[in-house]
N, C-alpha and C positions, 0 to 999 in steps of 0.2 A: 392495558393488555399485557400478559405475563410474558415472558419468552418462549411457554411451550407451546403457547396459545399458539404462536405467531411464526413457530415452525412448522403446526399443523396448518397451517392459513397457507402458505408458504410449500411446502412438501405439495399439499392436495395443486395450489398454484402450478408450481412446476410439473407433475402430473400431467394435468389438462391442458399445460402448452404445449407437451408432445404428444398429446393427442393419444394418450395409453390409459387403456383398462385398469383397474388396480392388479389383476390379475398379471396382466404382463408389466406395469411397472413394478409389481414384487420380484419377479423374475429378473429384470435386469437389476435393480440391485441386491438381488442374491438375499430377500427376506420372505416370508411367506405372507402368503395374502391378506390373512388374519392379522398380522403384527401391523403392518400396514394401513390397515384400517384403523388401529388401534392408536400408529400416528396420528393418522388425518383427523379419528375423533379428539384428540388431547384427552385420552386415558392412557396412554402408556409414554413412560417418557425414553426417549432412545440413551442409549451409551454412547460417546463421544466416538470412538469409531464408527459404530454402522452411522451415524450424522454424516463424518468427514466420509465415507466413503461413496453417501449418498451424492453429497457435493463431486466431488471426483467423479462418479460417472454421468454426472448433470452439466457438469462441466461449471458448475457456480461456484459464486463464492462461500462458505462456511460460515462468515461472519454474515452472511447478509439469509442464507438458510436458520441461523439460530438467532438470527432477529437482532444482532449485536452490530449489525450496518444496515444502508440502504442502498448502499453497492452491491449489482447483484456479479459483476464481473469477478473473478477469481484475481488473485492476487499475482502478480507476474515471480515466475519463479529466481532468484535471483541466482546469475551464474557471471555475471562483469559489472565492472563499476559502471557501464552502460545501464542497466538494469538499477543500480543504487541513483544515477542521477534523473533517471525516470519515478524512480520512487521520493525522493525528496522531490522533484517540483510538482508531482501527484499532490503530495504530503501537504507541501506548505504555500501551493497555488502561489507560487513566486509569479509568476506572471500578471496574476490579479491586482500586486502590489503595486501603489502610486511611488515615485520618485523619492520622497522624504521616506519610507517605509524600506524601501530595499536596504538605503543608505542608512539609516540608522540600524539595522537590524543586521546587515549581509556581515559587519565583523566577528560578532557574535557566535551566529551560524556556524562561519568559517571555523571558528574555536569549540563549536560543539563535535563540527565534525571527525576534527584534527583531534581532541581528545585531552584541547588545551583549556576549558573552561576552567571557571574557579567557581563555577556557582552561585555569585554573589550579582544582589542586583545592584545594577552598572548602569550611568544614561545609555540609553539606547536600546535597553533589554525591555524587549517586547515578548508577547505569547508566540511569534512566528519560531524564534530561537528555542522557548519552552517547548514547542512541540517537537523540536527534528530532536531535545534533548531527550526526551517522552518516547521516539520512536526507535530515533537511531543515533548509536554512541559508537560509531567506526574509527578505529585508530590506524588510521592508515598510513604505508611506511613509504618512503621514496623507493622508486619513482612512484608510486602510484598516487603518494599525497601530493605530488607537485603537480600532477596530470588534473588529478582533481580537482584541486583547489584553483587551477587555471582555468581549470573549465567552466566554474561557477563564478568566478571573476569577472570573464566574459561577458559570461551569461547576466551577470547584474549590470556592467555596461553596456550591452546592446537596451538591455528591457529600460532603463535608464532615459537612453534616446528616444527608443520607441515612446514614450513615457511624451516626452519633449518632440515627438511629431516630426525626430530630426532622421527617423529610417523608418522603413514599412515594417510591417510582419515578415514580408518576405525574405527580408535581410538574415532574420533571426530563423526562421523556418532554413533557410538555404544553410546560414553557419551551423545551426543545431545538426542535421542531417550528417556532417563531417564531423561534429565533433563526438555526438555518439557513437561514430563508426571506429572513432579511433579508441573511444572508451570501451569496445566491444570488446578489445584485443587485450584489454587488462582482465585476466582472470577472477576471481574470490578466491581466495586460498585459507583456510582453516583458522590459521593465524591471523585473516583480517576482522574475526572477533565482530559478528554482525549480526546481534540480538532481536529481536521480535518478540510481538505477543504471544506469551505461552498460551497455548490451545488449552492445557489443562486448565485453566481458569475460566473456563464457561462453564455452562450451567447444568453439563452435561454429566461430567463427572458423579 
């Protein structure tokens, strides 16, 4: 099944989960009823904006309307390193990871994220490292590298334990909760240089 197949699959889905006529889903987002149809049959293909705008007032994700995920939740806007340490352990399901996984891999990481990699396969260089390098290449400067880097530190020492049966979830639920809050208070600033997948590269263009 193509991509546009799979936005018309998808577009009509969304549609019918609020319960709207085509008539008035043209209306709220701002196309005419004919074009519309034109989605849902997969004869007309849309332009990258009216997509992402579709998305925006549906409130979903982009990537999961043009079939390039299967997350339909929209992607958290990023405005504090709060928001960057929710997206890497979204990203690389750190928590999933067994004991020998964290550890061999959490050096790495820590060097993708600091901006100190060398690129070269290393013992210990796993696909978990490849991917935050794939996602996210944040050069982050003091204080904020030291904030963060403490913080995933932690965070691979408790899951560690947890790992070893030697502290609950609760442990790590309860310190996560402070430690994001302190991470909320570090801003994004222009200079922290925080790349993403360019939109222009779907299929929409």
């Amino acid at each position: 099944m193509g991509e546009m197949e799979i936005f018309s699959i998808r577009l009509k889905q969304l549609r019918e989960e609020l319960k709207m006529s085509q008539r008035d889903f043209a209306k709220l987002v701002n196309i005419t009823q004919q074009t519309l149809s034109g989605y849902e049959r997969c004869v007309i293909k849309p332009p990258l904006d009216i997509a992402k705008h579709i998305a925006d007032k549906c409130n979903v994700s982009l990537d999961w309307l043009t079939g390039l995920s299967n997350d339909k939740d929209r992607e958290r806007e990023i405005r504090n390193y709060k928001d960057v340490a929710l997206m890497i352990i979204k990203l690389l399901h750190l928590e999933d990871y067994t004991e020998s996984g964290l550890l061999l891999s959490f050096q790495l990481i820590c060097n993708e994220i600091t901006g100190e990699a060398n690129h070269t396969i290393a013992p210990g260089y796993t696909p978990l490292s490849d991917a935050l390098a794939s996602q996210i290449d944040c050069k982050l400067a003091p204080p904020q590298r030291s904030e963060f880097i403490n913080f995933l530190d932690t965070f691979k020492k408790l899951s560690v334990l947890l790992d070893k049966k030697q502290i609950t979830q609760e442990v790590i639920d309860t310190w996560l909760k402070g430690a994001l809050s302190n991470l909320e208070t570090i801003p994004i600033s222009e200079s922290d240089n925080l790349p993403f997948q360019d939109e222009s590269d779907l299929f929409f263009c």
